[in-house]
C-alpha positions in Angstrom: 0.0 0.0 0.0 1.1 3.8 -1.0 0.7 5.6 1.9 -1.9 8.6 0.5 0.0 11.7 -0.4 3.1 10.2 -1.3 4.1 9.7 -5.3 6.2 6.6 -5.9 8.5 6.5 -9.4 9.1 3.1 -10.6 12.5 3.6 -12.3 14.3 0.7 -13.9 17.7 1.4 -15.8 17.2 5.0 -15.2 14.4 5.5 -17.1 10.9 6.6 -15.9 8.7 4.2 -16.0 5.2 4.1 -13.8 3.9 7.4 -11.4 2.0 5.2 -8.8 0.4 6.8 -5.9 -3.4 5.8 -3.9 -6.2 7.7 -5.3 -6.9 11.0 -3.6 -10.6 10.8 -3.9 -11.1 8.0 -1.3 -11.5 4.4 -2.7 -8.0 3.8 -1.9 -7.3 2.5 -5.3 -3.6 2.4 -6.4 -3.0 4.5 -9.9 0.0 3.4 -12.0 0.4 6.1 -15.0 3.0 5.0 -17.6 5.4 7.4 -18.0 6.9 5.8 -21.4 7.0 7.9 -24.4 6.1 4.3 -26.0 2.9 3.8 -24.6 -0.7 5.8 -24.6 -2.0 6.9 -22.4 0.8 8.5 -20.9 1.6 11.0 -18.5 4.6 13.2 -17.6 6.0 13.9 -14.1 8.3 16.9 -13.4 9.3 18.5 -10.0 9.8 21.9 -8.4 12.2 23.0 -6.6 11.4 21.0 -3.3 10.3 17.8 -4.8 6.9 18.9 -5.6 5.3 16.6 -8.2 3.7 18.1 -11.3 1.5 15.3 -13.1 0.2 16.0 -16.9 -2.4 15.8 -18.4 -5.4 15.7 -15.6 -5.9 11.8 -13.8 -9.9 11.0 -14.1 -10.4 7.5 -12.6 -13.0 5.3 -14.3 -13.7 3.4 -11.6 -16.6 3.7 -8.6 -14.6 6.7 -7.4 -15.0 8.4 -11.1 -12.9 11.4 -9.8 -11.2 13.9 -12.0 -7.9 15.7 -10.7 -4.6 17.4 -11.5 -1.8 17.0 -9.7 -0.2 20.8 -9.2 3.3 21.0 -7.3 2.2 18.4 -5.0 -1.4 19.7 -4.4 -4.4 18.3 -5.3 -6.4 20.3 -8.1 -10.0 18.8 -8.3 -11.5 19.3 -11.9 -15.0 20.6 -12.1 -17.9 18.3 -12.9 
């Protein structure tokens, strides 16, 4: 289990490869977003200054959650229904 708020990089050979973190909109499911340049969909990860994550595009779970977010130098951003 991710502990919620934290951002986990899987990294193998140096290279990016899966942003995994729990969902923030309660169901405590467990996103993996491919990072590969290879693969669609895929997202990019970036950081500020103190580690901040910066996720693009937006996350919007499919699931029973069905929640639709950014994810903004670490915060949160909840997209509007």
């Amino acid at each position: 289990m991710i502990p919620v708020g934290e951002l986990w990089l899987v990294i193998d050979g140096g290279v990016r490869k899966w942003a995994c973190f729990t969902c923030p909109g309660g169901c405590n499911s467990i996103i993996s977003l491919s990072l590969s340049p290879d693969r669609r969909p895929r997202w990019a990860v970036e950081q500020d200054f103190w580690g901040r994550p910066t996720i693009a595009p937006s996350v919007h779970q499919h699931n029973a959650c069905k929640c639709h977010f950014w994810i903004t130098a670490g915060a949160v951003v909840w997209c509007k229904s």
